[in-house]
N, C-alpha and C positions, 0 to 999 in steps of 0.2 A: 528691220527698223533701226537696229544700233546702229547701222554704217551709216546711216543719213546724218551723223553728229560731225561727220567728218567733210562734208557736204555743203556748199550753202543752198539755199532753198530753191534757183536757178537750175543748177545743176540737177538736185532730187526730182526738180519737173520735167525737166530735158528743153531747158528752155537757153540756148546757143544763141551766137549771135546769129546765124539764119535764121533761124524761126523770129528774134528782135526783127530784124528787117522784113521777113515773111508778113507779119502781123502790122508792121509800118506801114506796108504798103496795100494790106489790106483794107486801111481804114482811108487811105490816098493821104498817107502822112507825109510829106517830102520835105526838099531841102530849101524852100519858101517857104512854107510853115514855121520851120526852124526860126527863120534869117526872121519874121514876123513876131515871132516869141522874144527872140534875142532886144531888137530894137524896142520889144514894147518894157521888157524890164526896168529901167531907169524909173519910166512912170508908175508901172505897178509900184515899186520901191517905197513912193514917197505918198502912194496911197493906202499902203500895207495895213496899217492899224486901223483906219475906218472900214476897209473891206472884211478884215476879220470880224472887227466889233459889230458890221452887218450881218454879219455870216452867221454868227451866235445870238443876235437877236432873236432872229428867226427861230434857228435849232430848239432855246430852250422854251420857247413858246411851243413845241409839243409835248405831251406829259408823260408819254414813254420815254423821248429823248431827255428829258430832263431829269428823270429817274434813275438813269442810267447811266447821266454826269456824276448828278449825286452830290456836289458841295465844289464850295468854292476856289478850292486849292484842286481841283481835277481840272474844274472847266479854266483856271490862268494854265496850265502845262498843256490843256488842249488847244487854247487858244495860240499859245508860242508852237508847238507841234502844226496849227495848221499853217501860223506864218510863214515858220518853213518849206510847209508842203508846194504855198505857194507860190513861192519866188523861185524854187527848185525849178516849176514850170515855167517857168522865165528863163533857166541856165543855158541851152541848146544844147545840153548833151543827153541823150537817151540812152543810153547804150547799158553793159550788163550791171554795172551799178544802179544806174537810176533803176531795173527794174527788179534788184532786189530788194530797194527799200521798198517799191510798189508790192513787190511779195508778205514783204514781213507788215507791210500795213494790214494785208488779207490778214496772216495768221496775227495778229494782235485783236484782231474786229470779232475773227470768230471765235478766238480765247474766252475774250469780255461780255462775249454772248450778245454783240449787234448781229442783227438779224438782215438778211440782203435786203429785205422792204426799205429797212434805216437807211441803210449803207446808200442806198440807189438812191432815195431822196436827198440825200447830203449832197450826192454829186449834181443832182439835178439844182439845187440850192447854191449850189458853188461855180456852176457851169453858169447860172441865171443873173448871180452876183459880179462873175467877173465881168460877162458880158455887158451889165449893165454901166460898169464902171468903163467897159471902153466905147462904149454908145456915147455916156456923157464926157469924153473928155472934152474939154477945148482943145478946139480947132487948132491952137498953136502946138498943142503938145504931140497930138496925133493927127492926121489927116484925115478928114471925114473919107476919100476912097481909101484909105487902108482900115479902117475899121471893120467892117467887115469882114476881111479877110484874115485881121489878127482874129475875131470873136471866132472863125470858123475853124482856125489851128490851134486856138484854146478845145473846142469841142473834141475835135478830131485825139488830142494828147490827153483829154479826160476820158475819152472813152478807152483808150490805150491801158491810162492805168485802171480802168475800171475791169477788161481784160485780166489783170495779170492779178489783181486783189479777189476774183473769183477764182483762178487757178487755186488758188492757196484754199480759199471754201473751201470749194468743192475736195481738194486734197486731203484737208482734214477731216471730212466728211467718209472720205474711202478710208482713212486709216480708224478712222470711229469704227466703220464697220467690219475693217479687217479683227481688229483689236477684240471687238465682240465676237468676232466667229472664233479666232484662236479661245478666247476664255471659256466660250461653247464648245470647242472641240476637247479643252482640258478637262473640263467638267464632265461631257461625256463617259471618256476611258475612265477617270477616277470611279463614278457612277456604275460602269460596267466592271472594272475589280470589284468593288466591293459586292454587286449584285455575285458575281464568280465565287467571291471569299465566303 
């Protein structure tokens, strides 16, 4: 476990740029997609604040997630934390950066104790919101046939990171239960001396 300090979370998973593009092209992520994302940035941009202030509408209108925020100085850093998240989906770069911040969003969610139920409705709420928001652009900003295709390389890069936010779970989850067998395996022997002594 201590070598992993020396590690970033990428690497502790064995997650390389093959396996980056293995997983790209699993989901049919390509270099349209991108070029789709790219162009749509500008107008995300200048919708950024209403999209979020939607986005959390919603969220604290359930009363586990609103429990969970907890006050009003979490949910302003969650709110600026998601702006970021989503204009990042607008950058066209995916590569091992982008997906160790998608790492360390897993292991921050499962730290906090969000549950994948949360987790997965958040994205489905975010996937819903943006789409919505490129449904209604005007005609001048977007082209009604590229809509579509942007709403579908939005999905396609959410489910991406939804992939790499459950590596990290599920990881912690194995080290949960490594971490319990070693303290079961100490306890043992200690338990077996002294039954000997």
């Amino acid at each position: 476990m201590k070598e992993n300090i020396n590690k970033s979370l990428a690497e502790q998973l064995a997650i390389n740029d093959r396996e980056i593009t293995y997983r790209k092209g699993l989901l049919d992520f390509h270099d349209y997609d991108i070029k789709y994302l790219i162009e749509t940035k500008s107008y995300i941009s200048k919708k950024i604040d209403i999209t979020v202030s939607s986005f959390y509408e919603k969220q604290v209108d359930n009363a586990e997630i609103s429990l969970l925020i907890g006050d009003s100085e979490t949910l302003a850093r969650l709110k600026g934390a998601m702006r970021r998240y989503i204009l990042e989906l607008f950058d066209g770069d995916y590569g091992a950066n982008y997906v160790n911040r998608r790492l360390r969003i897993g292991k921050v969610h499962k730290r906090i104790g969000v549950p994948p139920k949360l987790y997965i409705s958040a994205i489905w709420l975010l996937q819903y919101t943006l789409n919505n928001e490129i449904v209604n652009a005007d005609p001048n900003e977007i082209k009604e046939l590229d809509k579509p295709k942007i709403n579908q390389a939005i999905n396609k890069l959410l489910m991406l990171d939804t992939q790499f936010v459950f590596d990290t779970y599920i990881s912690s989850l194995v080290n949960e239960v490594e971490m319990a067998k070693e303290e079961l395996q100490s306890y043992t022997v200690s338990l077996e001396e002294l039954v000997s002594e």
